[in-house]
C-alpha positions as CSV (number, residue, x, y, z in Angstrom):
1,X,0.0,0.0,0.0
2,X,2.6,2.7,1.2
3,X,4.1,1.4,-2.5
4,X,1.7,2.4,-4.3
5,X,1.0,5.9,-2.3
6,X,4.8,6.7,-3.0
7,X,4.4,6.0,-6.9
8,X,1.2,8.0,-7.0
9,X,2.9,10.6,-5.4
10,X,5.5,10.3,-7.8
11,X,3.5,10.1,-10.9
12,X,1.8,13.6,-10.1
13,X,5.4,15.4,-9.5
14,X,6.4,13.8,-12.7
15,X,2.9,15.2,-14.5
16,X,3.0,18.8,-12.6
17,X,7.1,19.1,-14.3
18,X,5.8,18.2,-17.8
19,X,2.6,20.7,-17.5
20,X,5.4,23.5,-16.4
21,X,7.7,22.7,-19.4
22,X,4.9,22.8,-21.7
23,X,3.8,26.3,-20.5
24,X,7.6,27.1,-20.7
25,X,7.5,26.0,-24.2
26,X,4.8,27.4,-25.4
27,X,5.0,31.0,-23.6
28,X,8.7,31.2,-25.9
29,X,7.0,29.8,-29.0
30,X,4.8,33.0,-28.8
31,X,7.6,35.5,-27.8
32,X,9.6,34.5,-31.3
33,X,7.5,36.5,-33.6
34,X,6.8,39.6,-31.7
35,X,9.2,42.7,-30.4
36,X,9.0,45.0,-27.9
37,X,5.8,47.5,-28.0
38,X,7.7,51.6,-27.6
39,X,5.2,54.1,-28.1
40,X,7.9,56.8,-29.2
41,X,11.0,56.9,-31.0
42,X,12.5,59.9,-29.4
43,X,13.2,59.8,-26.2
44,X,11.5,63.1,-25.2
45,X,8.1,61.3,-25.6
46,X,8.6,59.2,-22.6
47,X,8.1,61.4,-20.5
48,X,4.3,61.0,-20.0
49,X,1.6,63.0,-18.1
50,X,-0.7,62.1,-15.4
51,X,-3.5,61.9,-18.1
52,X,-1.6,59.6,-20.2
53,X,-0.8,57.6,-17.9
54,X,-4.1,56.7,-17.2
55,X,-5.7,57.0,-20.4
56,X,-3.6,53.4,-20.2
57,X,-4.5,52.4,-17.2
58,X,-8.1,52.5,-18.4
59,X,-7.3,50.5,-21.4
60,X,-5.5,47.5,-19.3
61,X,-2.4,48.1,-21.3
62,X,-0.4,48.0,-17.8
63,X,-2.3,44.5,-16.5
64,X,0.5,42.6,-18.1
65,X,3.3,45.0,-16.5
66,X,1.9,45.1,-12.3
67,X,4.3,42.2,-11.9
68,X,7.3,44.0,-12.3
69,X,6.2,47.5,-10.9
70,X,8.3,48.8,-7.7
71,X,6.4,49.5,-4.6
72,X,6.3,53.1,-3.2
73,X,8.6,54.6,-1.0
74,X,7.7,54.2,2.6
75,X,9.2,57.5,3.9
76,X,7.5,60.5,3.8
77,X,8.8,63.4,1.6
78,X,7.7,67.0,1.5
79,X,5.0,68.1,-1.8
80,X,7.8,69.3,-3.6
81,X,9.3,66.1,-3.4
82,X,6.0,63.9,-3.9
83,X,5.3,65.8,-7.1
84,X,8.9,65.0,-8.7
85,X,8.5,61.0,-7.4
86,X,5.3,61.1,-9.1
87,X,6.1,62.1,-12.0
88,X,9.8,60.2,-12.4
89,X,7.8,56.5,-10.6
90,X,5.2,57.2,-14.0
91,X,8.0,57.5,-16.0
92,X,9.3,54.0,-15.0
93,X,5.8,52.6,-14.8
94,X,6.0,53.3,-18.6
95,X,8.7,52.3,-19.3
96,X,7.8,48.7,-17.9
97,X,4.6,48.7,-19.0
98,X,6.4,49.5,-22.4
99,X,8.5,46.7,-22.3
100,X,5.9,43.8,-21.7
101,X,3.8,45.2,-24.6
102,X,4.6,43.0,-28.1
103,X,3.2,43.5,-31.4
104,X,4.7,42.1,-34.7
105,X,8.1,42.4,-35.9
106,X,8.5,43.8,-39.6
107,X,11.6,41.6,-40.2
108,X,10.5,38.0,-39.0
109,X,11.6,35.3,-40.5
110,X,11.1,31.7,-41.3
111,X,13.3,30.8,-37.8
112,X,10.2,32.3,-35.9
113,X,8.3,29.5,-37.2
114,X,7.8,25.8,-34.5
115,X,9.8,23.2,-36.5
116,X,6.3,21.7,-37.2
117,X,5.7,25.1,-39.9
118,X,9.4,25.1,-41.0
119,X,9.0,21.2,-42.2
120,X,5.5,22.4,-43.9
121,X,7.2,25.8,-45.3
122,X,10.2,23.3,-47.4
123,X,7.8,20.8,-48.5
124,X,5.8,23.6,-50.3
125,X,9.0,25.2,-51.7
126,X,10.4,21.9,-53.1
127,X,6.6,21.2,-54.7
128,X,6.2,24.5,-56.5
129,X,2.8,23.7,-58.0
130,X,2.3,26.9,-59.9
131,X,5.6,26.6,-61.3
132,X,6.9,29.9,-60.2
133,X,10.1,30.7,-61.7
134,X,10.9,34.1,-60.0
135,X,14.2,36.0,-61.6
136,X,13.3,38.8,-60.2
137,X,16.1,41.1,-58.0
138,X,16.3,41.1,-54.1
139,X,16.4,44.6,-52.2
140,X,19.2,43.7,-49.4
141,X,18.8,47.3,-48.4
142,X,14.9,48.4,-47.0
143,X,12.7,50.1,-49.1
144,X,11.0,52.8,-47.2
145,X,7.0,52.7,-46.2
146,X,6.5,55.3,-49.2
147,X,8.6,52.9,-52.2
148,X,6.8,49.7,-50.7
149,X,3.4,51.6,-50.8
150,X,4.5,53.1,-54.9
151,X,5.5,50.0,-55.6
152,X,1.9,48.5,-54.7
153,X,0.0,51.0,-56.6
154,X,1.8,51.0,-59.9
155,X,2.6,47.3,-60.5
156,X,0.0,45.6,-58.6
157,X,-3.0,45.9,-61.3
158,X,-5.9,45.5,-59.2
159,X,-8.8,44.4,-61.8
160,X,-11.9,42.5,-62.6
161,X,-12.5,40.3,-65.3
162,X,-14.6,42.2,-67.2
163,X,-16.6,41.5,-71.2
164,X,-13.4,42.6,-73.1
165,X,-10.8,39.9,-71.6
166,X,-10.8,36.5,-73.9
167,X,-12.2,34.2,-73.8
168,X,-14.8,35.9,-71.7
169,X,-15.6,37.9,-74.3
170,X,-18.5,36.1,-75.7
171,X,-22.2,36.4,-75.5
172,X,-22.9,33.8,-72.7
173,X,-20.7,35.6,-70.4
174,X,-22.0,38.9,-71.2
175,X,-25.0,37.9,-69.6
176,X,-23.3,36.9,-66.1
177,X,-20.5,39.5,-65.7
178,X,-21.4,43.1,-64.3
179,X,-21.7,45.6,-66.6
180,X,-20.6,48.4,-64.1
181,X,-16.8,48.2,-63.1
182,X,-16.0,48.0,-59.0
183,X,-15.2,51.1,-58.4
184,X,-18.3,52.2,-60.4
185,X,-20.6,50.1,-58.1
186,X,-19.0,51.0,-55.0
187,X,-18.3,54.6,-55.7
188,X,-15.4,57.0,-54.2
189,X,-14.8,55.5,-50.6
190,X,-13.7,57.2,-47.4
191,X,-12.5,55.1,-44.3
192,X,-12.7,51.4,-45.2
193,X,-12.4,48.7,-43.1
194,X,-10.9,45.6,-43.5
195,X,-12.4,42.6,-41.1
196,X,-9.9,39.4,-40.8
197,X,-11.5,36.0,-39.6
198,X,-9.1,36.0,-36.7
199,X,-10.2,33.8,-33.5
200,X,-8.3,37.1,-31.7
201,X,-11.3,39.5,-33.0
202,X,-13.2,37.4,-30.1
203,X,-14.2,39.2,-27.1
204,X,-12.8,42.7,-29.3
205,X,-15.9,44.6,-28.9
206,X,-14.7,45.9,-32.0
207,X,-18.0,46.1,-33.6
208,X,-19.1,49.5,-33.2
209,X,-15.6,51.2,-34.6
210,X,-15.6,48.5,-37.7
211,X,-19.0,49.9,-38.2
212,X,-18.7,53.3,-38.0
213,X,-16.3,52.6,-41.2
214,X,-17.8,54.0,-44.7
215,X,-17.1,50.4,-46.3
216,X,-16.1,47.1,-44.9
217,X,-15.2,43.9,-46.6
218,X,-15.0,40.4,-45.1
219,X,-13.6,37.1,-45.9
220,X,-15.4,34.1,-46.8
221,X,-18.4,32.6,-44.5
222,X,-17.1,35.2,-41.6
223,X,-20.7,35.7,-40.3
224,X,-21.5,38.6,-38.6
225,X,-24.5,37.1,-36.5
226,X,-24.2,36.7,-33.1
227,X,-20.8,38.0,-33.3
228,X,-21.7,42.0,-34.2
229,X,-20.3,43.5,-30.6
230,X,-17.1,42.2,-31.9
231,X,-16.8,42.7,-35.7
232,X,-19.9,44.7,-36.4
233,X,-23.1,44.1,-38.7
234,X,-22.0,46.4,-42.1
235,X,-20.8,44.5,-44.7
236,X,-20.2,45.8,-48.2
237,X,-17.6,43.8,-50.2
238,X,-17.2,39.9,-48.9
239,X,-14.1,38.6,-51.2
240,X,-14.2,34.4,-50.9
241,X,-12.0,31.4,-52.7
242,X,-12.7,29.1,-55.4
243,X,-12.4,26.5,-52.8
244,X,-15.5,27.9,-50.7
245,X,-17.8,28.0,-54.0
246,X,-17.0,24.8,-54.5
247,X,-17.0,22.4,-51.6
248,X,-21.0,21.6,-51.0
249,X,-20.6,21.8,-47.2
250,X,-19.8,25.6,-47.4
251,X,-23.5,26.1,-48.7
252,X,-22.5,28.5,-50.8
253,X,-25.3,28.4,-53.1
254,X,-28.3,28.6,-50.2
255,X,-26.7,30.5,-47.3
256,X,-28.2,33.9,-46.9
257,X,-24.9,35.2,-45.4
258,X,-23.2,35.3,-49.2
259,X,-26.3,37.5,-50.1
260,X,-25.0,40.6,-48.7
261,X,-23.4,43.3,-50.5
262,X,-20.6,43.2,-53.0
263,X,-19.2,39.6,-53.6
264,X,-15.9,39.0,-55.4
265,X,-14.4,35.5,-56.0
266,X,-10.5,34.5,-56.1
267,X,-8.8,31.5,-57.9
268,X,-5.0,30.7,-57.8
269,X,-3.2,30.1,-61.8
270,X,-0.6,29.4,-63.0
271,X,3.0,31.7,-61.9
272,X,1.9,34.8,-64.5
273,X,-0.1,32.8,-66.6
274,X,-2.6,34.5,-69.1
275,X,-6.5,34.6,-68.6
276,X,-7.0,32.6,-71.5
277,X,-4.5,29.9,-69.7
278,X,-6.3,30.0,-66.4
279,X,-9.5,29.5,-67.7
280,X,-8.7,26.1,-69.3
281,X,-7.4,24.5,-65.9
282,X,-8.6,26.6,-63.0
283,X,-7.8,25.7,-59.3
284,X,-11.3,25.3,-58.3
285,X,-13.3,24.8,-61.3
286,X,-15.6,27.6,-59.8
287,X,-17.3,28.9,-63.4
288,X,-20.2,26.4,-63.2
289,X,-21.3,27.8,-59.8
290,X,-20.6,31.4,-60.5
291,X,-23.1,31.2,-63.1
292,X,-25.8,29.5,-61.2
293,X,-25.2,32.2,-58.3
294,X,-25.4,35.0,-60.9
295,X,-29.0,33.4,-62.6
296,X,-30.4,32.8,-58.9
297,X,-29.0,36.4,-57.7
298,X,-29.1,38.7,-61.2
299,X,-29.3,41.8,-58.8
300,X,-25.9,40.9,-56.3
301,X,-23.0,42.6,-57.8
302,X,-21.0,39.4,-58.1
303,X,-17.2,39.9,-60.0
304,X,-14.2,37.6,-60.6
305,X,-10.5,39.2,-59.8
306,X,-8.6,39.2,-62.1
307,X,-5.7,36.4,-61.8
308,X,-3.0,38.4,-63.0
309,X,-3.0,40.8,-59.7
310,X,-1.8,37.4,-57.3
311,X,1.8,37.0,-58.6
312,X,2.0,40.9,-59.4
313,X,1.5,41.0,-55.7
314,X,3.6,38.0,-54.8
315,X,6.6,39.2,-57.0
316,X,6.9,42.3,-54.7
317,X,6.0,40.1,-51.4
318,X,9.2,38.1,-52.9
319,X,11.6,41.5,-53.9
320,X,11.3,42.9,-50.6
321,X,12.1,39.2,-48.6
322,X,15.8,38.4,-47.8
323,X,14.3,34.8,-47.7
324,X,12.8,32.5,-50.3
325,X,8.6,32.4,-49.9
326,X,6.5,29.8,-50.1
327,X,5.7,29.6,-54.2
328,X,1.9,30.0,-53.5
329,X,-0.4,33.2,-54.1
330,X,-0.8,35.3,-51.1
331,X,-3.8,34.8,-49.2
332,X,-6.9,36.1,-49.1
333,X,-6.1,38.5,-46.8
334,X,-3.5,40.5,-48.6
335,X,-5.5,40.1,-51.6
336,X,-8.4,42.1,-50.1
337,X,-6.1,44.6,-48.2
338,X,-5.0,45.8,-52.0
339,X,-8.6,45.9,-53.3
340,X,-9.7,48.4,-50.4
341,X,-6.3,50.9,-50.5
342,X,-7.7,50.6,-54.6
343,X,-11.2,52.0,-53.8
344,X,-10.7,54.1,-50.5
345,X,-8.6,57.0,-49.3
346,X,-7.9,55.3,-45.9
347,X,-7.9,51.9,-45.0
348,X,-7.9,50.2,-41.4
349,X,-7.2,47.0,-41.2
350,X,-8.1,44.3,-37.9
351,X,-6.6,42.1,-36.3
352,X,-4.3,40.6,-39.7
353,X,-1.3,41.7,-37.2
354,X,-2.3,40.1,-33.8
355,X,-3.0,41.9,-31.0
356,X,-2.7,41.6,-27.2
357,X,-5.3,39.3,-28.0
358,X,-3.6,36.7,-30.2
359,X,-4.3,33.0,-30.1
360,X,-3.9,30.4,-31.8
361,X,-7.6,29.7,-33.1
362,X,-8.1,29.8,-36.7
363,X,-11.4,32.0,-36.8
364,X,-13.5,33.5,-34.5
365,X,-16.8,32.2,-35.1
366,X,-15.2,28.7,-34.7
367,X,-13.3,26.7,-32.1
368,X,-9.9,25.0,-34.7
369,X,-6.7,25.8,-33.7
370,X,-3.7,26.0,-35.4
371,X,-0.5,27.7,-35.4
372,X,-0.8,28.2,-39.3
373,X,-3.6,30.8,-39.4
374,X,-1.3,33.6,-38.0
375,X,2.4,32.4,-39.3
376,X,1.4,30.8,-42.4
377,X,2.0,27.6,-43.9
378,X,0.6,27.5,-47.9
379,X,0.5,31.0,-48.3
380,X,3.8,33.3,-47.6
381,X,1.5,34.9,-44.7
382,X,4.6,35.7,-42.6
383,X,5.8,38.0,-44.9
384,X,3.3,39.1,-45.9
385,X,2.2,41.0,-42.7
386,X,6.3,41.8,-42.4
387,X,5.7,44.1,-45.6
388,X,2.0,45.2,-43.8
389,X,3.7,45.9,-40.7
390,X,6.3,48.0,-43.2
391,X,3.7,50.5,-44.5
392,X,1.5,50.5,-41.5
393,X,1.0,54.5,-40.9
394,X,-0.7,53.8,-37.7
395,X,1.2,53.3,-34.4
396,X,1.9,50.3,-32.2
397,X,0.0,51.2,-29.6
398,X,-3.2,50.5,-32.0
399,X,-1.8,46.9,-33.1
400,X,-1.5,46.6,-29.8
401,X,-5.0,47.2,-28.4
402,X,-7.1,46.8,-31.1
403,X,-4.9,44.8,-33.5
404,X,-5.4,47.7,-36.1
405,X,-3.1,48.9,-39.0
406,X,-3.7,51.8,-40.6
407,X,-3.1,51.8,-44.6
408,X,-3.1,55.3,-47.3
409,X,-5.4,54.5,-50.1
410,X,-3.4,54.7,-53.2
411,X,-4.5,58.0,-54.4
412,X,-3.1,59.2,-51.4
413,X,-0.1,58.2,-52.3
414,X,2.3,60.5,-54.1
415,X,5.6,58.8,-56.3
């Protein structure tokens, strides 16, 4: 009996050790891929007011620092003294609080990735299924925020397929394609928002700023039901895969939630492959249903991007990478960032560069976890948010809270 006590007893130490390790393990996993939050570059900015300091305070930015914050000096010291204290003990409050505060790293790289990502990342370089054959250069020195951005808006040719492309140029497709262009349906757009599917969006109360947004466009069966405190109700453009239109579980056909607003589908060619090459062997052989959405929905502005735009997009992704990418289009949600700094003069965008927030659930509205859905694994996603993170005109502080990055439409951009 006092045998078996004594190996019970040892069988929970042993159990408590590997539950510790595995916290270990994964608390240093997360750290790889973030860098210390600093609200300023110049060093003059650190020294914050009162106000400031608890403008932070009320948004629980300093929760994560009361750990390492001093206690206050027992002895008693005359007003002139307790004023100075006060003000130098803030200063070194915010500094802590500073230092416990991550968001993501513009130069990450494939080492940030568990071994599990990195096996995944080789296998899809050595398969190369779109035969990409990049001979592109490599910029060893940094672009700045305004290049990257000029860069984006003159050779990434954000288009629809539209009546005049072959071989859709025919009288059958006439009758499914709109006859308006995108950025005659939609109109000039103000503040856009763009809405990832991010499980970190949960619990956001985001809704009511996403909403407040002139425009906002959402990836694939993101609902919005049941989930508008945290990612609002407005939805104007919803861009979705081949795959989705496809694959009969995704409903894509009957669900209500696709009959909202402005749809556009995306399908992956062939490494800068013409139309005319695409349409012959397609990803997702998607046409069929587009046509039966667009007969059973004649009204839905319903339009088909225009392949080309994927490896314009890619090619840059690649330029701007010391590091060879994954040889797969970008994902969905780079795709749509482009679309909306193409229509609107500002363009916010939630929760694609984690916040405080960040977990490793896939999606919101669902309960899958994986490590892929923020670091990537068929699409280059890592650096894809290292060139977001790049051109991001907002500040740290936002990714930080809210998971926001602030983006110029291109007309505001000046080359």
């Amino acid at each position: 009996m006092v045998h078996i006590n004594v190996l019970k007893k040892v069988m929970c130490g042993l159990v408590v050790i590997l539950i510790a390790l595995t916290v270990c393990l994964w608390k240093e996993t997360r750290r790889s891929y973030y860098v210390p939050f600093k609200t300023e570059n110049d060093d003059s900015q650190i020294h914050r007011t009162s106000e400031k300091w608890n403008l932070l305070k009320s948004q629980d930015l300093v929760h994560e620092a009361a750990g390492g914050m001093g206690q206050m000096p027992k002895t008693l010291l005359s007003n002139e003294n307790k004023v100075k204290g006060g003000i130098s003990g803030m200063v070194e409050k915010s500094k802590k609080a500073s230092d416990y505060m991550k968001v993501w790293d513009k130069d990450s790289s494939s080492q940030n990735l568990i071994p599990r990502l990195q096996k995944v990342r080789k296998n899809y370089l050595s398969m190369n299924k779109y035969n990409v054959t990049y001979s592109g250069k490599r910029n060893t020195v940094k672009l700045s925020p305004e290049q990257l951005l000029c860069q984006l808006r003159d050779r990434v040719n954000v288009s629809m397929i539209h009546g005049l492309d072959s071989p859709f140029n025919t009288s059958e497709w006439l009758r499914y394609l709109p006859e308006k262009s995108l950025n005659e349906t939609v109109g000039r757009l103000g503040r856009c928002a763009v809405v990832s599917s991010a499980g970190s969006l949960k619990s956001s109360r985001l809704g009511p700023e996403i909403d407040s947004h002139d425009a906002v466009l959402r990836f694939n069966g993101a609902p919005v039901k049941g989930f508008q405190e945290d990612v609002g109700q407005k939805t104007t453009i919803r861009l979705v895969n081949s795959q989705l239109v496809t694959v009969e579980q995704q409903q894509f056909l009957r669900d209500a939630l696709y009959n909202t607003g402005i749809l556009i589908i995306w399908d992956p060619a062939p490494y800068h492959a013409e139309i005319h090459e695409w349409y012959r062997k397609p990803d997702y052989k998607f046409f069929e249903a587009y046509k039966l959405y667009r007969v059973r929905h004649p009204e839905q502005p319903f339009y088909i991007l225009n392949p080309k735009m994927q490896w314009q997009l890619w090619d840059i992704i690649q330029e701007n990478s010391l590091e060879h990418i994954q040889p797969n289009p970008p994902s969905s949600g780079t795709l749509g960032i482009l679309i909306m700094m193409t229509l609107c003069d500002e363009v916010d965008v939630y929760e694609f560069l984690p916040s405080k927030r960040q977990t490793d659930i896939c999606h919101y509205y669902q309960k899958f976890h994986d490590r892929a859905c923020t670091m990537g694994a068929y699409h280059p996603l890592l650096f894809e948010k290292n060139l977001v993170k790049r051109i991001n005109r907002g500040t740290d502080e936002d990714i930080y809270t809210h998971g926001k990055v602030t983006l110029p439409g291109f007309r505001n951009v000046h080359c």
